[in-house]
mmCIF entry with sequence, helices, sheets and N, C-alpha, C, O atoms, coordinates in Angstrom:
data_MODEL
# 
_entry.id   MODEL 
# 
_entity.id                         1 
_entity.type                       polymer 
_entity.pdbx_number_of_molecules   1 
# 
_entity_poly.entity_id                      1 
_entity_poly.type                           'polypeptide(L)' 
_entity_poly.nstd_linkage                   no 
_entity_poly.nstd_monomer                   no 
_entity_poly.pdbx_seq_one_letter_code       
;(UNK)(UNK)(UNK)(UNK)(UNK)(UNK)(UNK)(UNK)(UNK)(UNK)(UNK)(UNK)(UNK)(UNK)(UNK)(UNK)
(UNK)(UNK)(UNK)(UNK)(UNK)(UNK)(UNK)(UNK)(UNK)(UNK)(UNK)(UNK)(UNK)(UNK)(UNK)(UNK)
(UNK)(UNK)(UNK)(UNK)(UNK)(UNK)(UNK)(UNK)(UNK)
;
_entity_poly.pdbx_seq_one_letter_code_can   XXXXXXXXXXXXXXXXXXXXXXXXXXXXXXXXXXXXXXXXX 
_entity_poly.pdbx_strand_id                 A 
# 
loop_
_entity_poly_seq.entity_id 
_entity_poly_seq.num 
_entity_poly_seq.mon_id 
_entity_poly_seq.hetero 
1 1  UNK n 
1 2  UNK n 
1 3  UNK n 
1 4  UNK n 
1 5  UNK n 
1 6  UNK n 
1 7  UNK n 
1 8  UNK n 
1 9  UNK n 
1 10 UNK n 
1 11 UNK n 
1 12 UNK n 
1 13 UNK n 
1 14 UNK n 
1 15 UNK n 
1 16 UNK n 
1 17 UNK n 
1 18 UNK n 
1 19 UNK n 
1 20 UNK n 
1 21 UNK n 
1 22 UNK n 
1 23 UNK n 
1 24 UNK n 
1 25 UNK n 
1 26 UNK n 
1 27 UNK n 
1 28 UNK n 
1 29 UNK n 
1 30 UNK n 
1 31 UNK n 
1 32 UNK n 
1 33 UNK n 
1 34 UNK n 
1 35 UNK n 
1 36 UNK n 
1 37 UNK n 
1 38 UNK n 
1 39 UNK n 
1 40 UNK n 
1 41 UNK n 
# 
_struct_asym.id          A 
_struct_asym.entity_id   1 
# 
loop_
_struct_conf.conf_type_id 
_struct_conf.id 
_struct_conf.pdbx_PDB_helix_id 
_struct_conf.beg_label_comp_id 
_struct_conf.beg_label_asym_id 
_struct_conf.beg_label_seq_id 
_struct_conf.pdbx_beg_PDB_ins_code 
_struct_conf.end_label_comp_id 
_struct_conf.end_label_asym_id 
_struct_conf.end_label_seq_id 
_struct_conf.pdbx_end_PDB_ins_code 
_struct_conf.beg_auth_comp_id 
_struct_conf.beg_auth_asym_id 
_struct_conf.beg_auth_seq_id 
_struct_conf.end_auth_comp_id 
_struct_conf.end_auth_asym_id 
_struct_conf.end_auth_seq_id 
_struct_conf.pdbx_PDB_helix_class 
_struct_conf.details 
_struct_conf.pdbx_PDB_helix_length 
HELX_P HELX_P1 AA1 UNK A 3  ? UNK A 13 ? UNK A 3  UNK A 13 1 ? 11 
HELX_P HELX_P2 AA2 UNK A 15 ? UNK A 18 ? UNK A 15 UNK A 18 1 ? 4  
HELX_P HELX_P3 AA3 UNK A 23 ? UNK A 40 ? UNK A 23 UNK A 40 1 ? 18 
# 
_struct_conf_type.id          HELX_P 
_struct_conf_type.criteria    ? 
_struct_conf_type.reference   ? 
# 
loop_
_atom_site.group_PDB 
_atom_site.id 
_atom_site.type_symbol 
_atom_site.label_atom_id 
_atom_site.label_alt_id 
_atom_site.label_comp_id 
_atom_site.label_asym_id 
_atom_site.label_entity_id 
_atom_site.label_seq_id 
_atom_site.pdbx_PDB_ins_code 
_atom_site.Cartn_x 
_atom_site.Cartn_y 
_atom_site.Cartn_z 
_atom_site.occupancy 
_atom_site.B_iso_or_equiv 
_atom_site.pdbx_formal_charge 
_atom_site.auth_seq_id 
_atom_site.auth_comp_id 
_atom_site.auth_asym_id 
_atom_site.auth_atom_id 
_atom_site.pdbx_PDB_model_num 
ATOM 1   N N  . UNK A 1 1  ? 99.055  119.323 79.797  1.00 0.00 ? 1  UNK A N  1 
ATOM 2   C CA . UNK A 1 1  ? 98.993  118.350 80.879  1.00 0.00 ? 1  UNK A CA 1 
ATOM 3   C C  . UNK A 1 1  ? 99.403  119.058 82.179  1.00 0.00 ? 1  UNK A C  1 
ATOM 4   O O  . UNK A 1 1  ? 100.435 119.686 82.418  1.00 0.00 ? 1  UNK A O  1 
ATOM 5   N N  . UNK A 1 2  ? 98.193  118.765 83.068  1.00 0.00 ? 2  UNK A N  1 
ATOM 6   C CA . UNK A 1 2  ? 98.994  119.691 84.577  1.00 0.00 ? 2  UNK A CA 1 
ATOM 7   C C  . UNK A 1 2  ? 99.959  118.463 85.407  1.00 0.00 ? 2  UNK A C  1 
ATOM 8   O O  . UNK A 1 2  ? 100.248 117.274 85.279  1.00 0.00 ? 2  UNK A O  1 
ATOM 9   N N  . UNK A 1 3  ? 100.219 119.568 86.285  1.00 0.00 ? 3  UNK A N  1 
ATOM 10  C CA . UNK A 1 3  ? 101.291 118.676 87.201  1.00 0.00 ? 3  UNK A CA 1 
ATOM 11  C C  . UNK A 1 3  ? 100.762 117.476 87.736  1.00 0.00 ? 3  UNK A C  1 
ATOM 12  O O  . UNK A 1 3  ? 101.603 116.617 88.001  1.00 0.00 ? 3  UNK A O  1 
ATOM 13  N N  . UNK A 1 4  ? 99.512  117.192 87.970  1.00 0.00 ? 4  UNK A N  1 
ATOM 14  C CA . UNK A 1 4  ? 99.386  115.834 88.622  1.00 0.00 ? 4  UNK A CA 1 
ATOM 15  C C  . UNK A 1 4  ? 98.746  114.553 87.905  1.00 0.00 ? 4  UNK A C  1 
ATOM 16  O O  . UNK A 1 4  ? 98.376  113.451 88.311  1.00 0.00 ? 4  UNK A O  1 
ATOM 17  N N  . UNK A 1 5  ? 98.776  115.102 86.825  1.00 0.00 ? 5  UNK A N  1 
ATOM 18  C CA . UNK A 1 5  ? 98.611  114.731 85.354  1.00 0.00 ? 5  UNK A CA 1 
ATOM 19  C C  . UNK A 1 5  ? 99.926  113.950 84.788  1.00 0.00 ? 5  UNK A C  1 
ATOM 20  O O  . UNK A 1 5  ? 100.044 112.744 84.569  1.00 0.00 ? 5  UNK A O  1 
ATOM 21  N N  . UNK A 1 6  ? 100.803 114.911 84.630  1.00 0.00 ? 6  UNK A N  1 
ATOM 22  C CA . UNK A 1 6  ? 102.362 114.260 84.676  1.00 0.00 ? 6  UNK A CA 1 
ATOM 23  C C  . UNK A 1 6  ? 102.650 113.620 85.681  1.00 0.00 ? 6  UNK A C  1 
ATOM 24  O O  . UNK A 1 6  ? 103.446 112.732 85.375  1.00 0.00 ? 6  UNK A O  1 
ATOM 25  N N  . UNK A 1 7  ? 102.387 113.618 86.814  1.00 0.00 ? 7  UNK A N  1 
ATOM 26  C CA . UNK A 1 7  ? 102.857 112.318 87.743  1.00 0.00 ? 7  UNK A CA 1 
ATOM 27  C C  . UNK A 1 7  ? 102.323 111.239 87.602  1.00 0.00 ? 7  UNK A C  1 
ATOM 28  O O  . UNK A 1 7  ? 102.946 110.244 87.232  1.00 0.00 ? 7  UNK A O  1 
ATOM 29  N N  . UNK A 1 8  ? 100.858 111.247 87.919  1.00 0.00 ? 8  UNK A N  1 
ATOM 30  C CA . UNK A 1 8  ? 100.381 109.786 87.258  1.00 0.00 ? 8  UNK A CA 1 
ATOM 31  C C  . UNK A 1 8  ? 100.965 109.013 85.872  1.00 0.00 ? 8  UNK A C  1 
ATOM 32  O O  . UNK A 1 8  ? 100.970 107.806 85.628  1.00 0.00 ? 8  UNK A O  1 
ATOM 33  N N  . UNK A 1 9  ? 101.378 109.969 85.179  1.00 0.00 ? 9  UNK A N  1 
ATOM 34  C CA . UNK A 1 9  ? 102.097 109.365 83.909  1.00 0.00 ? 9  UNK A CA 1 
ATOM 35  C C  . UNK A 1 9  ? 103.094 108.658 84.258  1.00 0.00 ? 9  UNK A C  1 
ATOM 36  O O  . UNK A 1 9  ? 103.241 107.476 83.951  1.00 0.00 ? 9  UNK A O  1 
ATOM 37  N N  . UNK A 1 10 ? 104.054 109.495 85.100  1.00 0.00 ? 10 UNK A N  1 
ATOM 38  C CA . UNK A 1 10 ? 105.215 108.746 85.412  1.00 0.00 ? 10 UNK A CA 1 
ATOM 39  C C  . UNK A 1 10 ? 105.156 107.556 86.356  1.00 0.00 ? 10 UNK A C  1 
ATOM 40  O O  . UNK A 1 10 ? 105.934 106.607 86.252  1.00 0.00 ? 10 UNK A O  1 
ATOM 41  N N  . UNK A 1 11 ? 104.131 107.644 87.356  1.00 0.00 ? 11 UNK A N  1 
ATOM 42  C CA . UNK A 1 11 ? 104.102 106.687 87.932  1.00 0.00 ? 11 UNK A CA 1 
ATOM 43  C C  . UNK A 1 11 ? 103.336 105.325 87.352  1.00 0.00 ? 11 UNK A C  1 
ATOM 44  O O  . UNK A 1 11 ? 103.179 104.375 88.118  1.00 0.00 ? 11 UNK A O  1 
ATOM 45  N N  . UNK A 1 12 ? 102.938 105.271 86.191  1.00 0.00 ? 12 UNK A N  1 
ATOM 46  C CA . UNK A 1 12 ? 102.155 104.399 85.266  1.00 0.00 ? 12 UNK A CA 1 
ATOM 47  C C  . UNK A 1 12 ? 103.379 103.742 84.714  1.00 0.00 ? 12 UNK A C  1 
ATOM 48  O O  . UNK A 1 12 ? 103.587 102.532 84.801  1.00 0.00 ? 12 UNK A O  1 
ATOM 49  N N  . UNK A 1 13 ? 104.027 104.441 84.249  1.00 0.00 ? 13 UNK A N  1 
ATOM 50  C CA . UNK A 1 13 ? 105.275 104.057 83.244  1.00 0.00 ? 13 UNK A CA 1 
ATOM 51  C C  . UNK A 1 13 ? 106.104 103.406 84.038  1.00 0.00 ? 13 UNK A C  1 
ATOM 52  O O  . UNK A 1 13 ? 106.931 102.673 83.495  1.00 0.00 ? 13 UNK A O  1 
ATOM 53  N N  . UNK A 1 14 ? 106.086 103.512 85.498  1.00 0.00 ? 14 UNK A N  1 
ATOM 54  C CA . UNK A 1 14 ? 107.468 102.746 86.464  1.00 0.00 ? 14 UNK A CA 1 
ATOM 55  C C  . UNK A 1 14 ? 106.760 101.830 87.156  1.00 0.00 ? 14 UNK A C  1 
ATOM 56  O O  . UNK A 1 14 ? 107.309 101.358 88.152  1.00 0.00 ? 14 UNK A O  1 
ATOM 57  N N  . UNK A 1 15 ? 105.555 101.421 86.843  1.00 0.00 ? 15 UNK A N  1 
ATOM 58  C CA . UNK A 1 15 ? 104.530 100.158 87.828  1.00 0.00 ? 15 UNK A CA 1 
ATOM 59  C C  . UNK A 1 15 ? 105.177 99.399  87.015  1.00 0.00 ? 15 UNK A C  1 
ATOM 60  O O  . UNK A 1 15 ? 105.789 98.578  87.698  1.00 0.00 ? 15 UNK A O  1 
ATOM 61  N N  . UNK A 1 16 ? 105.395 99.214  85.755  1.00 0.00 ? 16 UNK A N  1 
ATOM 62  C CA . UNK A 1 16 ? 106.166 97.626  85.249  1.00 0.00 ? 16 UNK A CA 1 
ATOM 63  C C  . UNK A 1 16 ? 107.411 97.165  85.511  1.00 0.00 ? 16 UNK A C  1 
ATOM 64  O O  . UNK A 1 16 ? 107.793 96.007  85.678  1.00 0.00 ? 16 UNK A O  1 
ATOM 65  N N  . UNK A 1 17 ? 108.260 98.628  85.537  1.00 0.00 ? 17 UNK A N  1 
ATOM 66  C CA . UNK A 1 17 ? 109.797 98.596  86.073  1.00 0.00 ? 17 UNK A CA 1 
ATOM 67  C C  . UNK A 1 17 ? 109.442 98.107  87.857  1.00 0.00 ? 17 UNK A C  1 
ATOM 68  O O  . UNK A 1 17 ? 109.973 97.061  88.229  1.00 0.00 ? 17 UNK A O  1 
ATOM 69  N N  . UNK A 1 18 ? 108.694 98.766  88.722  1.00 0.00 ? 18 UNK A N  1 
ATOM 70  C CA . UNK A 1 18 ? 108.850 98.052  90.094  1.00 0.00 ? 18 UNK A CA 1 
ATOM 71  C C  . UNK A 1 18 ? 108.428 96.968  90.351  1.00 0.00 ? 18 UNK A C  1 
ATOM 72  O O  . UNK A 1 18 ? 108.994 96.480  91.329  1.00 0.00 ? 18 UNK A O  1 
ATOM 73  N N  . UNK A 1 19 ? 107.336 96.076  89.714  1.00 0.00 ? 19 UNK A N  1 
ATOM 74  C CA . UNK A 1 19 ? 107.163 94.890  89.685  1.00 0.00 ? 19 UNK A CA 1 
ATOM 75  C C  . UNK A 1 19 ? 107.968 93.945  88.975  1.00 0.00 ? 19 UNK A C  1 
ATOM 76  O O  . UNK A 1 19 ? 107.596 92.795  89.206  1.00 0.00 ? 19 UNK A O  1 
ATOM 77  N N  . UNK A 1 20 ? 109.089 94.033  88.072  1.00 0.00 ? 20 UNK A N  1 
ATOM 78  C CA . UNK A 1 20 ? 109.870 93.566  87.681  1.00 0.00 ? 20 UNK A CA 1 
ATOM 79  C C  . UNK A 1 20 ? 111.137 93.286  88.891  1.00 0.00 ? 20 UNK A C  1 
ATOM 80  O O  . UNK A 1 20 ? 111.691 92.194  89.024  1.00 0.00 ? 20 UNK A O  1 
ATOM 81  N N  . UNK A 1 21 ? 111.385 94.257  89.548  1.00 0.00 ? 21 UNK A N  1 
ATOM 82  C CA . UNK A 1 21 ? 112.675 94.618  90.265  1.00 0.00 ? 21 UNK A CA 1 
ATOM 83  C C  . UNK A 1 21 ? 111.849 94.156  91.705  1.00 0.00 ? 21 UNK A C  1 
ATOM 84  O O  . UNK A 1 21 ? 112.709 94.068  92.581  1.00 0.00 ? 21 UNK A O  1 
ATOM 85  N N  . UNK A 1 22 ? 110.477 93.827  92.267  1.00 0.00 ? 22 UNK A N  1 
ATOM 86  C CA . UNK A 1 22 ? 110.026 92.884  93.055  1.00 0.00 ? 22 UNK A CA 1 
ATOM 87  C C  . UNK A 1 22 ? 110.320 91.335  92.927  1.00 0.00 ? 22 UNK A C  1 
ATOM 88  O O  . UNK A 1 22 ? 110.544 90.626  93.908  1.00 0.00 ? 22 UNK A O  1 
ATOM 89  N N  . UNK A 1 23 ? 110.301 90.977  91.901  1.00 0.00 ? 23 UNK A N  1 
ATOM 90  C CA . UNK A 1 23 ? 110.084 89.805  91.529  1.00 0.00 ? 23 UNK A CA 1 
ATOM 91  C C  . UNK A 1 23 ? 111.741 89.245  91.443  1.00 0.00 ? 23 UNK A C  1 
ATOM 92  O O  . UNK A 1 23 ? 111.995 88.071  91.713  1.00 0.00 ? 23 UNK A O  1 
ATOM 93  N N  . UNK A 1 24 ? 112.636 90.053  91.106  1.00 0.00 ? 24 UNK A N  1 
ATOM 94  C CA . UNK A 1 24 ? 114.236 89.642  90.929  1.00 0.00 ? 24 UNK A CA 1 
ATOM 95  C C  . UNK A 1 24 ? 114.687 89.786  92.339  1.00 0.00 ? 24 UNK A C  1 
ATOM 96  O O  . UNK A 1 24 ? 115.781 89.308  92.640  1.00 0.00 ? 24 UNK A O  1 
ATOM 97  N N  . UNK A 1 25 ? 113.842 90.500  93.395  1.00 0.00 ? 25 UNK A N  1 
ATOM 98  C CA . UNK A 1 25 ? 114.474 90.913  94.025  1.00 0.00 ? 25 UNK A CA 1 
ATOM 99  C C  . UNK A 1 25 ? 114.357 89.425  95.487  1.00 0.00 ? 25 UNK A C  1 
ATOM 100 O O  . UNK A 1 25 ? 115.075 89.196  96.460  1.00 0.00 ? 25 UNK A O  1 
ATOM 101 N N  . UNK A 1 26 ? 112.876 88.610  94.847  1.00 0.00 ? 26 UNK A N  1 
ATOM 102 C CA . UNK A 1 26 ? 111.956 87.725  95.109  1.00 0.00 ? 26 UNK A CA 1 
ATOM 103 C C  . UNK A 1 26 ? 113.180 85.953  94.666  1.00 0.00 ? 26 UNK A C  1 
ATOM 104 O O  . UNK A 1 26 ? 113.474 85.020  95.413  1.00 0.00 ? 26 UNK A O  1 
ATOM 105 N N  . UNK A 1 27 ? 113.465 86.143  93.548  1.00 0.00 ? 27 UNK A N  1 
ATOM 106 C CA . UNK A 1 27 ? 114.731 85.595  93.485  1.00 0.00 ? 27 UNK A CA 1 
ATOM 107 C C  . UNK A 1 27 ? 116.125 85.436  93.892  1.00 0.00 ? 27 UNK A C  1 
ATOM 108 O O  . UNK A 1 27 ? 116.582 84.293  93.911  1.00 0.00 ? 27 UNK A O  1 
ATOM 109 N N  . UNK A 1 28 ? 116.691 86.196  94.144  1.00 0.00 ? 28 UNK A N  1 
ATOM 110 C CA . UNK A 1 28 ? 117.677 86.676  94.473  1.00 0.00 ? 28 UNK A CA 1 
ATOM 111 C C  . UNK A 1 28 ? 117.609 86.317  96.491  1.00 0.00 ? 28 UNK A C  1 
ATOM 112 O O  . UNK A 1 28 ? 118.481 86.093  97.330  1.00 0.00 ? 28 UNK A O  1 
ATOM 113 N N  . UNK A 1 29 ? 116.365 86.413  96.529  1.00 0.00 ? 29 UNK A N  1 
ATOM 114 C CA . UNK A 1 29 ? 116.177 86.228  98.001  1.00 0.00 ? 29 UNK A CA 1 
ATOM 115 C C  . UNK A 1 29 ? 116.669 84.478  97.738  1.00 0.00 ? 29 UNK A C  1 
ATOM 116 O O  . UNK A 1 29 ? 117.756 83.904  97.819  1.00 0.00 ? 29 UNK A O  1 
ATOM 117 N N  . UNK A 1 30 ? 115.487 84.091  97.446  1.00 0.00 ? 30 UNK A N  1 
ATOM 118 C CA . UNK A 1 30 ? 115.681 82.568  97.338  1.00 0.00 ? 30 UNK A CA 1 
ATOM 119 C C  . UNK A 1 30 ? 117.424 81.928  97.121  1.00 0.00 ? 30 UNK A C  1 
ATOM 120 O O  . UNK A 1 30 ? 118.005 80.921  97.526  1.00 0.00 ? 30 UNK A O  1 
ATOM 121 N N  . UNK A 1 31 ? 117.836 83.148  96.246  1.00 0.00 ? 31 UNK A N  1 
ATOM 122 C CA . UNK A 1 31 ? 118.919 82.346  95.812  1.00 0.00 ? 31 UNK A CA 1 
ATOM 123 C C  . UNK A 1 31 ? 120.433 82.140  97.527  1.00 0.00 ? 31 UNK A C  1 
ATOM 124 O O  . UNK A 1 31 ? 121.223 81.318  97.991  1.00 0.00 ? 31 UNK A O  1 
ATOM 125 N N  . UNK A 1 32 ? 119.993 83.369  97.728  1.00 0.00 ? 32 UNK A N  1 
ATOM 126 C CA . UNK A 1 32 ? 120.603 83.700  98.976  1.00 0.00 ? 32 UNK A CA 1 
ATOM 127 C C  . UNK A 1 32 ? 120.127 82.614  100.218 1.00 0.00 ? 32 UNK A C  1 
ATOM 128 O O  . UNK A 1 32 ? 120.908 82.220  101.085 1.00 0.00 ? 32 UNK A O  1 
ATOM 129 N N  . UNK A 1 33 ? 119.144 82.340  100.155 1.00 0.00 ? 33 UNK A N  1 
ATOM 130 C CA . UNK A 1 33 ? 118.675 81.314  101.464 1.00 0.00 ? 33 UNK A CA 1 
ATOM 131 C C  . UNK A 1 33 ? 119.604 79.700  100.809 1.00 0.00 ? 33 UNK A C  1 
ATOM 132 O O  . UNK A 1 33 ? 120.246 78.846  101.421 1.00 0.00 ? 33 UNK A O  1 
ATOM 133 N N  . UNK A 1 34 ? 119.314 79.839  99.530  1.00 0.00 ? 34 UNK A N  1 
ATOM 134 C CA . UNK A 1 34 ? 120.009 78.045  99.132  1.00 0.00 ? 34 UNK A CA 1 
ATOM 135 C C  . UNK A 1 34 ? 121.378 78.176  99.534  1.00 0.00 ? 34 UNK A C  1 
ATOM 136 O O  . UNK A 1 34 ? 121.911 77.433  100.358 1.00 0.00 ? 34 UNK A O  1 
ATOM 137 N N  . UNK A 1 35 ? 121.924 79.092  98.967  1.00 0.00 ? 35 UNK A N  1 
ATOM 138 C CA . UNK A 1 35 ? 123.236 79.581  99.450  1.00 0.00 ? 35 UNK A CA 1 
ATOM 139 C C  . UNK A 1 35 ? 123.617 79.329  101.200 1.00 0.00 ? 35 UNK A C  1 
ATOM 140 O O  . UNK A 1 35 ? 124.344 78.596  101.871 1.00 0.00 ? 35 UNK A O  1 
ATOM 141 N N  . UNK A 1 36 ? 122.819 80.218  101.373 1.00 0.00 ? 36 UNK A N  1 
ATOM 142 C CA . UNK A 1 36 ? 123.277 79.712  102.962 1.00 0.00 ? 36 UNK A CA 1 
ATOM 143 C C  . UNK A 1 36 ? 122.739 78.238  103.703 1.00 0.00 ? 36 UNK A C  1 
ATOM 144 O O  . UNK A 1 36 ? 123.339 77.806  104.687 1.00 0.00 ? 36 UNK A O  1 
ATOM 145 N N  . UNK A 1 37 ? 121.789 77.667  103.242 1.00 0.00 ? 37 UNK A N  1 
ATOM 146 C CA . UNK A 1 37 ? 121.583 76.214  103.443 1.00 0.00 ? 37 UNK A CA 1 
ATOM 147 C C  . UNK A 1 37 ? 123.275 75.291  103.059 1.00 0.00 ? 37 UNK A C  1 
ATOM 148 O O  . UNK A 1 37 ? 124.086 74.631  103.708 1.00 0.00 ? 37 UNK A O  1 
ATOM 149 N N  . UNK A 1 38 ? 123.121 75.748  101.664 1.00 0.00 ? 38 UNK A N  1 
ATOM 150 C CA . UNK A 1 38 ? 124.762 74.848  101.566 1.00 0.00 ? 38 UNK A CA 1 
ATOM 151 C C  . UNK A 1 38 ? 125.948 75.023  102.292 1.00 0.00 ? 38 UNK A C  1 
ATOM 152 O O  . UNK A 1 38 ? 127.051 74.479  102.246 1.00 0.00 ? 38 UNK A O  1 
ATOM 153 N N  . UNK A 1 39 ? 125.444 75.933  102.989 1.00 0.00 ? 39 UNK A N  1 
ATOM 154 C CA . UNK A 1 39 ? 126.982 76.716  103.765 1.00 0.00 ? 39 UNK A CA 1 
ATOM 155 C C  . UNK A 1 39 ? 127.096 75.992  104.643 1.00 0.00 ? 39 UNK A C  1 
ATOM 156 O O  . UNK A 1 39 ? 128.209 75.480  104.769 1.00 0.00 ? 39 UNK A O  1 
ATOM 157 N N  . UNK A 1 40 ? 125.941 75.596  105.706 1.00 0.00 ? 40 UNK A N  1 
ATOM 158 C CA . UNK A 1 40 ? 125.473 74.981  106.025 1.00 0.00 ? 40 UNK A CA 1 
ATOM 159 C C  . UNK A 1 40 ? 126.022 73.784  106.858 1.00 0.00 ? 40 UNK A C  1 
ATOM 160 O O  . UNK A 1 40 ? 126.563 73.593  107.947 1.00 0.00 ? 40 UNK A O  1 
ATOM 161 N N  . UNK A 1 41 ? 125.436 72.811  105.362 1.00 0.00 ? 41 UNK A N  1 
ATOM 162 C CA . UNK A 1 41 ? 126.260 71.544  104.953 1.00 0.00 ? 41 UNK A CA 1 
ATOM 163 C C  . UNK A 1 41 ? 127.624 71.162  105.242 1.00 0.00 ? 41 UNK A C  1 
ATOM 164 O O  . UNK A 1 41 ? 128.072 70.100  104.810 1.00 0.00 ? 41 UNK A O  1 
# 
């Protein structure tokens, strides 16, 4: 396997890990805005 051969690998293997850690990160937003709505209050 050449070198850019092995990168595409690796970068195949971490497209599920960064769309995972989008999506929490997609939460975590939300959770932070309710948060400060109640603060708010």
């Amino acid at each position: 396997m050449n070198k850019s051969q092995e990168i595409q690998s690796i970068i195949a293997q971490r497209q599920p890990l960064a769309k995972k850690l989008a999506d929490i990160e997609t939460g975590l937003s939300s959770l932070y805005a309710a948060i400060a709505r109640l603060e708010q209050d």
